[in-house]
N, C-alpha and C positions, 0 to 999 in steps of 0.2 A: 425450363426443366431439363434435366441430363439423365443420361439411364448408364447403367455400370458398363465399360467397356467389354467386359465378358460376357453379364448375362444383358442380354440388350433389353431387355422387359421390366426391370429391374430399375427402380429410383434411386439413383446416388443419393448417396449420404454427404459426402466430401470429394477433396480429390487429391490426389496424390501430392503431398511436399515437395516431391522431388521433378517428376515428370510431369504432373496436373492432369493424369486422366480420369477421367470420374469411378467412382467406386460404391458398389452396393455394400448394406451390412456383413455379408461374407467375404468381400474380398478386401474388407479393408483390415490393416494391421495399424496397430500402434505404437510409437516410440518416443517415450517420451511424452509429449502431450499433442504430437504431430502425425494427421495420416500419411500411412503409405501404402502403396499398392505393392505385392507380394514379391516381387523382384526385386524392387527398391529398399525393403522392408532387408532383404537378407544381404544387399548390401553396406544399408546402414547400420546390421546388426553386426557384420565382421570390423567395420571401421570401427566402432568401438572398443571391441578389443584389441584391434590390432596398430590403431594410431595412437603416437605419442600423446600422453596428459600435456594438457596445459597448465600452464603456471598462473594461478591469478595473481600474484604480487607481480610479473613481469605485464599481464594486460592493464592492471592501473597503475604502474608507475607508466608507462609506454602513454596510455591515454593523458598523466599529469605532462608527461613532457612534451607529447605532441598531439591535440586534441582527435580526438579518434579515433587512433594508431591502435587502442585496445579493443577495438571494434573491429579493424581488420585483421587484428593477432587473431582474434574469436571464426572470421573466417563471413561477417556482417561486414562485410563491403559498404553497401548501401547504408547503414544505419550510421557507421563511419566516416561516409563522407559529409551526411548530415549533421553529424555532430563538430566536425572541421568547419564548415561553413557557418556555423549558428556560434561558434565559440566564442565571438566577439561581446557574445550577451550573459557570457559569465557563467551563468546557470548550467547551459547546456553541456559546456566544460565540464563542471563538477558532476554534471548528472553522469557523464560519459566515463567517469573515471568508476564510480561507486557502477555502475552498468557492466564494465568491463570487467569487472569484477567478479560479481554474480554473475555474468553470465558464463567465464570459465569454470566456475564451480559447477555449475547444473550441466554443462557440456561433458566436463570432466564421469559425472554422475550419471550421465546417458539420461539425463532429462529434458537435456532439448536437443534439436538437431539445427543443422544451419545446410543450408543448400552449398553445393559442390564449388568448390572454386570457379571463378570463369578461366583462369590457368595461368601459370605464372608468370609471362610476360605484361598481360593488364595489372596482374595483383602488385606486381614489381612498381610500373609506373604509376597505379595509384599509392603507392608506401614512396616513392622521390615526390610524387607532389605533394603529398598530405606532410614529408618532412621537410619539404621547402617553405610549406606555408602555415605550416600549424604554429611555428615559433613566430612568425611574424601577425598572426590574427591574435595569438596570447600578448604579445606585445601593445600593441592597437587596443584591445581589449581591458589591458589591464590601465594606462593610459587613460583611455575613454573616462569607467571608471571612477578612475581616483580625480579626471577634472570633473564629474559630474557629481560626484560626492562633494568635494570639495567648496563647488561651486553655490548649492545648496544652502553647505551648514555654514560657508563665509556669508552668506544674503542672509542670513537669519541671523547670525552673532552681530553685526553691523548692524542691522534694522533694530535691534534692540539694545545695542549701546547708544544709538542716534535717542531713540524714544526716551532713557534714560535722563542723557544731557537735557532733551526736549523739557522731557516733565520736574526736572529740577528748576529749571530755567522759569517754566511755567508757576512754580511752585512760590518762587522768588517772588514773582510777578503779582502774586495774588495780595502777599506778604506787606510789601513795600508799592504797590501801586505803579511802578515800574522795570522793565525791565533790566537787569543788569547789563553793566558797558563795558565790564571784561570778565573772563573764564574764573577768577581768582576771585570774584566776590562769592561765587557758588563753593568753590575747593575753599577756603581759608574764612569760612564765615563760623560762626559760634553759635549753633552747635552747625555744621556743615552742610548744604543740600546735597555731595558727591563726596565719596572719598576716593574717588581715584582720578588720576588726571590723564586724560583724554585727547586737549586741545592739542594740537600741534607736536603730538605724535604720533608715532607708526607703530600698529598692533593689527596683526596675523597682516601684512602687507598692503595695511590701506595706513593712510595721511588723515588724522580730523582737522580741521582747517573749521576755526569758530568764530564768525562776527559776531556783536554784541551790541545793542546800542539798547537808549531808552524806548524805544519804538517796536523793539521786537530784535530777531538774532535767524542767523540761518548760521548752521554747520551741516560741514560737508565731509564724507566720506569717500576720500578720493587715492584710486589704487596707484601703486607704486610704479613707475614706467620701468618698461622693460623686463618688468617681473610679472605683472598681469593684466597682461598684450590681451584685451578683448574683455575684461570686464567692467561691468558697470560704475558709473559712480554716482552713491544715495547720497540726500539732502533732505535734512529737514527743517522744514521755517518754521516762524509763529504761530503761533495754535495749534504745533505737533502734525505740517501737512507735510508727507514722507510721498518722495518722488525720487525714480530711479532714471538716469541715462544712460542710453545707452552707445556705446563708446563708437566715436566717429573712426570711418576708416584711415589707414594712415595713409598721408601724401609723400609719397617718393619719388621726388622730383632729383634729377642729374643736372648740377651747376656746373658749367664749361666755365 
């Protein structure tokens, strides 16, 4: 429990934004929606009118170009560097930009206060590291991303063209009592079990590769070398069993 710095008997309420010394119902003032104790109070009350408006279009384009950069235009150091460090995860990027935002609006408007710079020398080196590295974690980021998007809705469009050939195949099968011995009795049959062909080509950067015999068929789903370095390659066999590998590392061996 704290007691007001002036009257010592006295239970704070809060404590000062600025300073943090505790404060009873009388000695506390308000600014914005932050306490301050009475000294602080009337210096925060002249920086308002007397320090330059900020620009909110200039803190979120600043936060789109370097993640957090509009967080320290705002004078949120800390919130800033948080937002730089987390930008990888996409989100926290956009949330810093739309933040930057609003918060020079409300700054502007003496609704919020933000604590005193630590002084220009830090605030300097923190704005060269944050624009050394904000380009480079949006980059990584953006990357990230677009392989784990990608990767996704490619494992899903494959798994379900594979199921496709599977259940035409199966389909045949029930039909005629065996299964077909090439790709073209399924494409070119009357009326057709597929109308698109598949076998032995390349679509969104994977290989179908289709045996066929009386006895059953495996096709395979096999990605393109050199274009997708690390992913899987699906297969499905008789009876529709869908099994995925996963890609051996590569041998780089040096021939003398």
């Amino acid at each position: 429990m704290d007691f007001c710095y002036i009257h010592a008997r006295r239970i704070s309420i809060g404590k000062c934004f600025v300073c943090d010394v505790p404060l009873c119902d009388e000695c506390r003032a308000l600014i914005g929606s932050e306490i301050h104790c009475r000294r602080c109070a009337k210096k925060a009350a002249a920086n308002i009118h007397t320090q330059a408006a900020r620009n909110p279009i200039v803190a979120a384009v600043s936060s789109f170009i370097v993640p957090g950069f509009g967080q320290v235009y705002n004078g949120q150091i800390g919130k800033g560097i948080f937002i730089t460090i987390t930008s990888w995860l996409v989100f926290p990027w956009l949330f810093g930009i739309y933040d930057a935002y609003k918060t020079t609006v409300k700054l502007n408007k003496g609704e919020l206060m933000v604590k005193p710079s630590p002084g220009l020398i830090m605030e300097g080196l923190i704005i060269f590291i944050m624009i050394l590295t904000g380009p480079m974690l949006v980059f990584y980021s953006s990357k990230f991303y677009y392989l784990f998007t990608h990767t996704v809705f490619d494992s899903y469009t494959i798994k379900r063209k594979l199921r496709t050939i599977s259940d035409a195949a199966e389909q045949y099968a029930r039909e005629h009592n065996v299964y077909p011995m090439k790709f073209s009795q399924l494409y070119f049959a009357d009326p057709p079990y597929l109308d698109t062909l598949y076998c032995d080509v390349e679509v969104s950067g994977y290989i179908y590769s289709c045996v066929f015999g009386n006895d059953g068929y495996m096709i395979t789903a096999i990605p393109e070398e050199d274009i997708l370095v690390g992913k899987k390659t699906f297969m499905i066999t008789t009876g529709g069993q869908l099994t995925a590998v996963a890609p051996k590392p590569i041998d780089v061996r040096v021939i003398e």
